[in-house]
C-alpha positions in Angstrom: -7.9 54.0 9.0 -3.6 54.0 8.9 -1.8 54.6 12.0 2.3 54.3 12.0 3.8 51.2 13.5 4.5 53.3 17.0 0.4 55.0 17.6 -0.6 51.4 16.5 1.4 49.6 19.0 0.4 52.7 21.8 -3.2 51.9 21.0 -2.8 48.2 21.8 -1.0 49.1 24.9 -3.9 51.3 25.6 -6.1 48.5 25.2 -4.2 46.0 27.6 -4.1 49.3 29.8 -8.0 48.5 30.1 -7.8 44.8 31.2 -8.8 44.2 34.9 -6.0 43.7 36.5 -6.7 40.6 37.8 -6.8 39.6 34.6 -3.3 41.0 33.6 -1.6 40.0 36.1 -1.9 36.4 34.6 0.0 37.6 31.5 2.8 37.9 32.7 4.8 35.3 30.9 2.8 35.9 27.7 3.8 37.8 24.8 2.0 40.3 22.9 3.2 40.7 19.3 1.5 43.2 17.3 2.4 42.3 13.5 1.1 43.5 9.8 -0.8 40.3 9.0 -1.0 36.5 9.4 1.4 34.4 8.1 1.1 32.1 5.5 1.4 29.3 8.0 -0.7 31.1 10.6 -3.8 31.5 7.9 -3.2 27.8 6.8 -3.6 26.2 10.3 -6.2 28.7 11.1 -7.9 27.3 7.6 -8.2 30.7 6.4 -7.9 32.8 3.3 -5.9 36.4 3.4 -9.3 37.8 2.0 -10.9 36.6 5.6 -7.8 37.0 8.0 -8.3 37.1 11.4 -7.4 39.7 13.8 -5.4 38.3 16.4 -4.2 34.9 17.6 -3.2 33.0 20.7 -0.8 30.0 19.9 0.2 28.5 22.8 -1.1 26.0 26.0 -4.1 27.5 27.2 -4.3 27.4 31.4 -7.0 24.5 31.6 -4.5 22.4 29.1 -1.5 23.3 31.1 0.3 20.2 33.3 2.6 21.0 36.5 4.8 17.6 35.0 4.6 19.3 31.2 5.4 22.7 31.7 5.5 24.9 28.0 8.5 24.4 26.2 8.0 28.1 25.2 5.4 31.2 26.2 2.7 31.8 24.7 2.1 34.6 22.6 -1.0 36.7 21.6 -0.9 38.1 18.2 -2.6 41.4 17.1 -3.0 41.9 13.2 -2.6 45.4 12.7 -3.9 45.8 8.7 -6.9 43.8 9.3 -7.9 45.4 12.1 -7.2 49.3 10.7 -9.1 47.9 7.0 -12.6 47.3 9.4 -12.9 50.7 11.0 -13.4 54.1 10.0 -12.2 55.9 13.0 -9.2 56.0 15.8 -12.2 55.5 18.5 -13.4 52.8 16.7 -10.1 51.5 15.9 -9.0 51.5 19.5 -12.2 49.0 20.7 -12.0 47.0 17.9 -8.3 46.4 19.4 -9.5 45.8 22.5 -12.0 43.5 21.7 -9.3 41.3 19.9 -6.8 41.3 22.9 -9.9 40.5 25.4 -11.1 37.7 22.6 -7.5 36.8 22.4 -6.4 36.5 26.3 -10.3 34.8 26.7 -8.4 31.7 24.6 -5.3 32.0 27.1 -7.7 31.2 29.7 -9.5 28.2 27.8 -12.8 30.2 26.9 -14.1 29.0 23.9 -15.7 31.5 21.1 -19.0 30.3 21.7 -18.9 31.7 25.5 -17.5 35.0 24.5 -20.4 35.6 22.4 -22.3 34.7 25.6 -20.4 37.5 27.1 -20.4 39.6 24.1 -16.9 40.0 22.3 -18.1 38.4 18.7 
């Protein structure tokens, strides 16, 4: 599965589209980045390999660690890995949940959920 830069970045939109938006309204001052691949850097601290990348990433403060004294020096942002995510599925349909999965799992860390809950709640 390939999609240009622009459909790739339409279906993540379409994904976000799908959040709640109770949920969405909390984004507002986070940043959603959609990029090739991981970094480097991002695999390292993630202690991964580019053979097992990940699909997206939060870096940032999550709510429950956030102070009213210590606010964020800068906003968070929510990564989505296109070329991971497109080498895992076979179809735009399946493309398109997979997406949506990885921005829920992603916002989920925003929020301070841990990955053990959202298998609870079924986004492993």
């Amino acid at each position: 599965m390939k999609l240009t830069e622009k459909d790739f970045d339409q279906a993540v939109q379409r994904a976000i589209d799908r959040i709640p938006a109770e949920i969405r309204e909390h984004l507002e001052n986070v940043s959603i980045t959609v990029q090739k691949r991981a970094s480097r850097e991002m695999l390292k601290e993630l202690g991964m390999t580019p053979d097992d990348p990940p699909l997206g990433l939060y870096e940032g403060a999550s709510l429950p660690e956030r102070s009213i004294l210590e606010p964020p020096l800068y906003p968070d942002t929510i990564f989505i890995f296109q070329e991971p995510l497109e080498q895992m599925c076979r179809t735009r349909e399946e493309l398109e949940r997979e997406i949506e999965i990885t921005v829920v799992h992603e916002i989920a860390h925003f929020f301070g959920i841990d990955d053990e809950r959202l298998a609870e709640l079924g986004y492993d």
